[in-house]
C-alpha positions as CSV (number, residue, x, y, z in Angstrom):
1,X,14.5,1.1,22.2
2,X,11.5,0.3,24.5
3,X,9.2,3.5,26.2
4,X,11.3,5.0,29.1
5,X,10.7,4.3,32.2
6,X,11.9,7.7,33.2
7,X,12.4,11.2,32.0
8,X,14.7,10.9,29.1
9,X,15.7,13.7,26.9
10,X,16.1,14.4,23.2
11,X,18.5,12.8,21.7
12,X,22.0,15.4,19.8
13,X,20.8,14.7,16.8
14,X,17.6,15.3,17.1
15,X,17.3,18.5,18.8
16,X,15.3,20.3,16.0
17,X,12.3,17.6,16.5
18,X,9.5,17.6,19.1
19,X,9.1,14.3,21.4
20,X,6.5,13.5,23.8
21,X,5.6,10.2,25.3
22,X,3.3,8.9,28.2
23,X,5.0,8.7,32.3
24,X,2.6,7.0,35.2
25,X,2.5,10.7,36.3
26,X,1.6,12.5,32.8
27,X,2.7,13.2,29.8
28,X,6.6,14.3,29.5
29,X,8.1,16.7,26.6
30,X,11.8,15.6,25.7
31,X,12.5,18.6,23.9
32,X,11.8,20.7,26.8
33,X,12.3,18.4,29.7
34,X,9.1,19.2,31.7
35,X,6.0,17.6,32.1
36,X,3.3,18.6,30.3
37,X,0.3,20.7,31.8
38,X,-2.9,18.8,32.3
39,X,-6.8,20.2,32.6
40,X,-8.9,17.2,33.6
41,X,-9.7,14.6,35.5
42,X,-8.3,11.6,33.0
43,X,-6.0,9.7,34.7
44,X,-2.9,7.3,33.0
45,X,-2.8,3.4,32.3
46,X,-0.3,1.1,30.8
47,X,-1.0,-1.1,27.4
48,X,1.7,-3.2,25.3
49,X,4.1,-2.7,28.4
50,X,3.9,1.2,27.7
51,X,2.5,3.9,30.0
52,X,-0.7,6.1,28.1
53,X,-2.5,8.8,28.9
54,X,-5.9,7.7,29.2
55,X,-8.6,10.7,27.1
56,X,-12.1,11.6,27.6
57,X,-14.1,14.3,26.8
58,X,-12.3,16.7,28.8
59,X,-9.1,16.3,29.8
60,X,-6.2,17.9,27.6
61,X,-2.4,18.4,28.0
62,X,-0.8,21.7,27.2
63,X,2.0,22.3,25.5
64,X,5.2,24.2,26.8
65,X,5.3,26.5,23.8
66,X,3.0,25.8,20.6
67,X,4.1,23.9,17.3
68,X,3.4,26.5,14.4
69,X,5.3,25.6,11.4
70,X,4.9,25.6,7.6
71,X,5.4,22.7,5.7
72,X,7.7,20.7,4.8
73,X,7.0,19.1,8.4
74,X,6.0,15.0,9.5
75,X,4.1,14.0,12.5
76,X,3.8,10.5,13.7
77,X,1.7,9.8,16.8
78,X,0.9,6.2,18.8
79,X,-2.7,6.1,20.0
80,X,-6.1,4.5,19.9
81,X,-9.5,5.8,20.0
82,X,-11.7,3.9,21.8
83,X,-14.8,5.9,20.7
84,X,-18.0,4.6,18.6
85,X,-20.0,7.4,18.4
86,X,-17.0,9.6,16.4
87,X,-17.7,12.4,18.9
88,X,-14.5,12.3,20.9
89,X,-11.6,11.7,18.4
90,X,-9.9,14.8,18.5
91,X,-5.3,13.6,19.6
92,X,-4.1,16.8,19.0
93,X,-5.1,20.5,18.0
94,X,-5.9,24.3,18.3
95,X,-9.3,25.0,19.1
96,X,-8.9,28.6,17.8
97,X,-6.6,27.5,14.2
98,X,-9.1,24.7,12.6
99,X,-6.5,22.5,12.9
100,X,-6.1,19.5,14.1
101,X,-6.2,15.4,14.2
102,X,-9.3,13.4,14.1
103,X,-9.5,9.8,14.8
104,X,-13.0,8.5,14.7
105,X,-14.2,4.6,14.9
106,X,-17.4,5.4,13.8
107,X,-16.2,6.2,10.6
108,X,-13.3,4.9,10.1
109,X,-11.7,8.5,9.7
110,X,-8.0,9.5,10.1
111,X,-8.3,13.6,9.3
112,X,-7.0,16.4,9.5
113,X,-7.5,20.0,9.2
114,X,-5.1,22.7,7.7
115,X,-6.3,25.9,7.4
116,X,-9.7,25.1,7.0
117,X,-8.9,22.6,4.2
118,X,-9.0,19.5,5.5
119,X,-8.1,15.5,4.2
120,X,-8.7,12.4,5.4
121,X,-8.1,8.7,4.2
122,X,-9.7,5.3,5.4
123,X,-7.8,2.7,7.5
124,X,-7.6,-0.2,6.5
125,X,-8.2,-2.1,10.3
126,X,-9.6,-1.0,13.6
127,X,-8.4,2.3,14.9
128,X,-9.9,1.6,18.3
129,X,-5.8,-1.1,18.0
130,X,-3.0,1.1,19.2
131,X,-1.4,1.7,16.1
132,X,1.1,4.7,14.7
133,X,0.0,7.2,12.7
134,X,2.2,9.5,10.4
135,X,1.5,12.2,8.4
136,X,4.1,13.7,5.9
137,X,3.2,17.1,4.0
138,X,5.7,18.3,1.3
139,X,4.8,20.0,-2.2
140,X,1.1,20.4,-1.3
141,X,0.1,16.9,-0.6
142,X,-0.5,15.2,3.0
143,X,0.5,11.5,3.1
144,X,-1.4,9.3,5.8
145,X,0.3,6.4,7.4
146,X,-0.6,3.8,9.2
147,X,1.6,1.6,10.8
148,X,4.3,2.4,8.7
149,X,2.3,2.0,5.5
150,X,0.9,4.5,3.4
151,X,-3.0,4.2,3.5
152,X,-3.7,7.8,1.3
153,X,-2.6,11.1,0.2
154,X,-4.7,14.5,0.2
155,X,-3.8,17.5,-2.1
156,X,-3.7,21.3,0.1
157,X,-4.8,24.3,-0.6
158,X,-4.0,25.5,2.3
159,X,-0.2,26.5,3.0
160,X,0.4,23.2,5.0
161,X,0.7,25.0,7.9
162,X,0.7,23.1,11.2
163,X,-0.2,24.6,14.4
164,X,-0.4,22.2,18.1
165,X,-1.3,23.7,21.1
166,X,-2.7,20.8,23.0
167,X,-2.5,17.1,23.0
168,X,-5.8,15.2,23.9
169,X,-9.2,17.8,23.5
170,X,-7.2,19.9,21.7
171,X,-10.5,21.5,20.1
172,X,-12.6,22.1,23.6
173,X,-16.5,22.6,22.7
174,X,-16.9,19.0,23.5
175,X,-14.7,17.1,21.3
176,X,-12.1,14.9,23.5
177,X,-10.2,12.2,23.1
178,X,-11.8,8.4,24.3
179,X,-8.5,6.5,23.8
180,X,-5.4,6.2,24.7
181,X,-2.0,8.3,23.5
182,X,1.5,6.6,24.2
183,X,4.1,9.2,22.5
184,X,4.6,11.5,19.2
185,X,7.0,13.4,17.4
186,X,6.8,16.3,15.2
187,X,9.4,16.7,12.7
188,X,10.4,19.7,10.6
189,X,10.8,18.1,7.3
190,X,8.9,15.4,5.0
191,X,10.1,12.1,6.0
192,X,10.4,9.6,2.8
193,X,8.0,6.2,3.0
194,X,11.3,4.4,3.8
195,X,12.4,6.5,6.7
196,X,8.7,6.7,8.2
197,X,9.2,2.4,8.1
198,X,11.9,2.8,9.9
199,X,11.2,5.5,12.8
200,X,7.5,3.5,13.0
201,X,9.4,0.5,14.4
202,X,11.5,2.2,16.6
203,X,9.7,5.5,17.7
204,X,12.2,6.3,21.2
205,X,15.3,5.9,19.0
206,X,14.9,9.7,18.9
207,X,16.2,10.2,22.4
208,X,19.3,10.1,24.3
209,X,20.5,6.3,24.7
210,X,18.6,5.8,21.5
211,X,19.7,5.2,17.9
212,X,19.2,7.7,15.4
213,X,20.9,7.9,11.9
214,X,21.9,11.5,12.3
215,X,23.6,11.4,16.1
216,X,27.5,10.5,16.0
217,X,29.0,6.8,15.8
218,X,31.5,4.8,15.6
219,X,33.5,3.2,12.7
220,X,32.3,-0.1,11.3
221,X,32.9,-2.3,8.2
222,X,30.7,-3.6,5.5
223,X,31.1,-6.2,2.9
224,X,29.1,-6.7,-0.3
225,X,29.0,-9.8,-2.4
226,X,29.0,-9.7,-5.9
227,X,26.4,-10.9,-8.1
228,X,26.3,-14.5,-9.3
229,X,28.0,-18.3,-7.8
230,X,31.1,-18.3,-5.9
231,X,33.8,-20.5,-6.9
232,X,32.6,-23.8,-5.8
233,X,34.2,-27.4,-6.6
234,X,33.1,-29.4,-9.7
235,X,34.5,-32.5,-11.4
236,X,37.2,-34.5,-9.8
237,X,40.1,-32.3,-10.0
238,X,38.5,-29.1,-9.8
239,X,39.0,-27.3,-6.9
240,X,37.7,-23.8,-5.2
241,X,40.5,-21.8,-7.4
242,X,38.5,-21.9,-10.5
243,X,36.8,-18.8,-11.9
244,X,33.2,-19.2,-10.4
245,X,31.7,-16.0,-10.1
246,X,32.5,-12.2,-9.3
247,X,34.7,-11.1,-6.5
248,X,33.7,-9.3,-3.4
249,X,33.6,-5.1,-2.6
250,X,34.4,-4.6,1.0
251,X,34.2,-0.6,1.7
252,X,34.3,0.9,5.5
253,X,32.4,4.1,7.0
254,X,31.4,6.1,10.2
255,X,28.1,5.2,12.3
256,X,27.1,2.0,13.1
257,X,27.5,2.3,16.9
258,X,24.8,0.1,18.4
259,X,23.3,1.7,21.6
260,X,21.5,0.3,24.7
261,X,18.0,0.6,25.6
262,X,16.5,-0.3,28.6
263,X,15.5,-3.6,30.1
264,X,18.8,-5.7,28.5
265,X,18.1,-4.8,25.0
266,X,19.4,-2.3,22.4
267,X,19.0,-1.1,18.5
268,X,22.0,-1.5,16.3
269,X,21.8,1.4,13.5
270,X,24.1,0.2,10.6
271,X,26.4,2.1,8.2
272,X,25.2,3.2,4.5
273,X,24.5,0.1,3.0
274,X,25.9,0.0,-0.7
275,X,26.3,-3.1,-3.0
276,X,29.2,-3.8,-5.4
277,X,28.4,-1.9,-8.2
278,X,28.3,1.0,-6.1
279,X,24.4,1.6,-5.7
280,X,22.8,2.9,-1.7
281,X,20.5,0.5,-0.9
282,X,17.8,3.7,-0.2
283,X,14.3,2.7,0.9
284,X,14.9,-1.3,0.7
285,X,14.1,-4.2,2.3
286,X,17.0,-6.2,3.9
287,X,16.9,-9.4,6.1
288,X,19.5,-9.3,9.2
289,X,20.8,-11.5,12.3
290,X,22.4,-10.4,15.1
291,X,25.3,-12.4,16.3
292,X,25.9,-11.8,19.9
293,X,29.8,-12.8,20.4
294,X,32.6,-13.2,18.4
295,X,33.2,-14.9,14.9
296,X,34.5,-18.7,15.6
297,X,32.9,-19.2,18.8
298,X,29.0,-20.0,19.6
299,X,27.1,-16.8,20.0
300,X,25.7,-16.2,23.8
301,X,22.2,-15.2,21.3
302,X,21.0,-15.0,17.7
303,X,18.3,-12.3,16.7
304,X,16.7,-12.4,13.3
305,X,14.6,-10.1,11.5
306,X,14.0,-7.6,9.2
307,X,14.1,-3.9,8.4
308,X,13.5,-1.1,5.6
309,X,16.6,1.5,4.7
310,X,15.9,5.0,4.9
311,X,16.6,7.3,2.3
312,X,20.1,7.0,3.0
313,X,20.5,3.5,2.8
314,X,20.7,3.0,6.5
315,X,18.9,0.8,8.5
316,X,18.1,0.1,12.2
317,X,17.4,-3.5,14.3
318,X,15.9,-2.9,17.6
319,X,14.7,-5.0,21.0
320,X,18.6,-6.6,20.5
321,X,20.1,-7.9,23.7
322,X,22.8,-6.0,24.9
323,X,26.5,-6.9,24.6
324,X,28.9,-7.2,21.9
325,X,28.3,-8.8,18.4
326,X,27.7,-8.5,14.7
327,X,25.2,-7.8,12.2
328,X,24.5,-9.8,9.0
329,X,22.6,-8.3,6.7
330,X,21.1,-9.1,2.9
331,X,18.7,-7.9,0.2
332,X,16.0,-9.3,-1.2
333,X,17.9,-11.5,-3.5
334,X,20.5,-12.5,-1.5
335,X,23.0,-11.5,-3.7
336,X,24.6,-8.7,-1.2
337,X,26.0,-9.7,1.8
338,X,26.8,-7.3,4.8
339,X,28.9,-7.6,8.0
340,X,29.7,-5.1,10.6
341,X,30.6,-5.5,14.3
342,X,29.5,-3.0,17.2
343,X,28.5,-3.4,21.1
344,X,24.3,-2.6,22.3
């Protein structure tokens, strides 16, 4: 699901999370559904087809009632920081709490502060690139994202508490924010690697008229291959009757409605994904095409790509034109095969 172009709320599903992403006007909360309150003089811009809220040294955006959590909790945030001298890298924090995120180009810093005890890990590529951050904490120990990836881990002392009560110059005495901030979302638990893959590629899917594995869908099928040849011809007189290989495990399941996005295109969120033997594909890379049409007749599109499976072995395929279709999907070895129909 691409950025709204308007005010969308949170998604069902997701009602216990915190959402906010750039509008040409300012920044809007979906959890709330109000615009944020700005101090400064900053003004908004649009990169990657996406509105942003352009930082400086000043400018800030309030929030409508303050994070303050205690771990387990994740944050991932979409920005850049366009400053060199590291002065003004502060995206989000509480002057008064010693707490907050630091994104500095001169070092090459992502930080952050919990309870005085701070952690930071080096990125492996510019950070003045709009790029997603995420940071997990669960069982003492902050993970650092980037992109999707882990790039470092930090041990606390501190509680892991997390307290936001500005985006952009969230610390005042001078440190801003030179960049650019397109969304975030705060989430009260620890995400796995797996699901922070898959939420990095589709950040909106949290809200309404996006796709998120925990709001309701609809029935679907899925089909998994067994291991080793099928039952091909040999010699003359053999035909596709002979043993060959193992037979096929179809199970069905609930979820798997596909749902619009804006703009013509959609995600499709798939059921659990579970071979023949009985295993949930958790955390794993599959390979999918999306069939737009119906089996035996030419498909009005075909979309390839490929995604990671959250913890619960379910995956999502976004920027899919809308209509009705299929998803095929494998693993790594090929040896699992899935189908299951919905409409984007």
């Amino acid at each position: 699901m691409a950025q709204p172009s308007g005010q969308v709320a949170l998604a069902a599903g997701s009602a216990s999370e915190h959402f906010w992403y750039a509008q040409s006007t300012g920044i809007w909360d979906a959890k709330n559904s109000v615009m944020l309150t700005k101090t400064g003089s900053a003004g908004m811009s649009t990169e990657g087809g996406a509105n942003v809220a352009v930082g400086d040294a000043a400018t800030s955006y309030a929030l409508q009632s303050a994070i303050n959590m205690a771990g387990p909790w994740t944050v991932l945030i979409r920005c850049r920081n366009g400053a060199t001298s590291g002065s003004n890298g502060m995206v989000f924090g509480d002057m008064s709490y010693d707490n907050y995120l630091w994104l500095r180009q001169s070092a090459g810093i992502l930080a952050m502060a919990i309870e005085s005890s701070g952690g930071s890990a080096n990125p492996t590529a510019d950070v003045t690139a709009m790029t997603t951050w995420g940071l997990v904490f669960g069982s003492g120990v902050l993970t650092f994202y980037k992109d999707g990836t882990s790039i470092g881990t930090s041990n606390y002392t501190g509680g892991g508490h997390l307290k936001i009560t500005k985006l952009l110059a969230g610390y005042a005495g001078g440190f801003g924010f030179d960049g650019a901030f397109e969304c975030a979302n705060v989430i009260p638990s620890a995400l796995t690697a797996g699901d922070i893959t898959t939420r990095t590629a589709n950040l909106y899917a949290v809200l309404a008229g996006g796709t998120n594995a925990s709001d309701p869908g609809g029935t679907g099928t899925s089909t998994g291959s067994g291991s080793g040849g099928d039952a091909t011809g040999g010699s003359s007189g053999t035909n596709a009757s002979d043993p060959g290989g193992t037979g096929t495990s179809t199970g069905s399941g609930s979820g798997g409605t596909a749902t619009g996005g804006a703009a013509g295109t959609g995600s499709f969120t798939s059921d659990v994904l579970v071979n023949n033997t009985g295993t949930v594909l958790a955390s794993t890379t599959v390979y999918w095409s999306w069939w737009q049409g119906a089996i035996g007749a030419t498909p009005t599109s075909l979309t390839h790509g490929s995604s990671v499976t959250n913890s619960s072995g379910i995956f999502t395929a976004a920027s899919l034109p809308t209509g009705a279709g299929f998803m095929l999907a494998r693993d790594s070895s090929g040896a699992t095969v899935y189908y299951q129909p919905g409409t984007i």
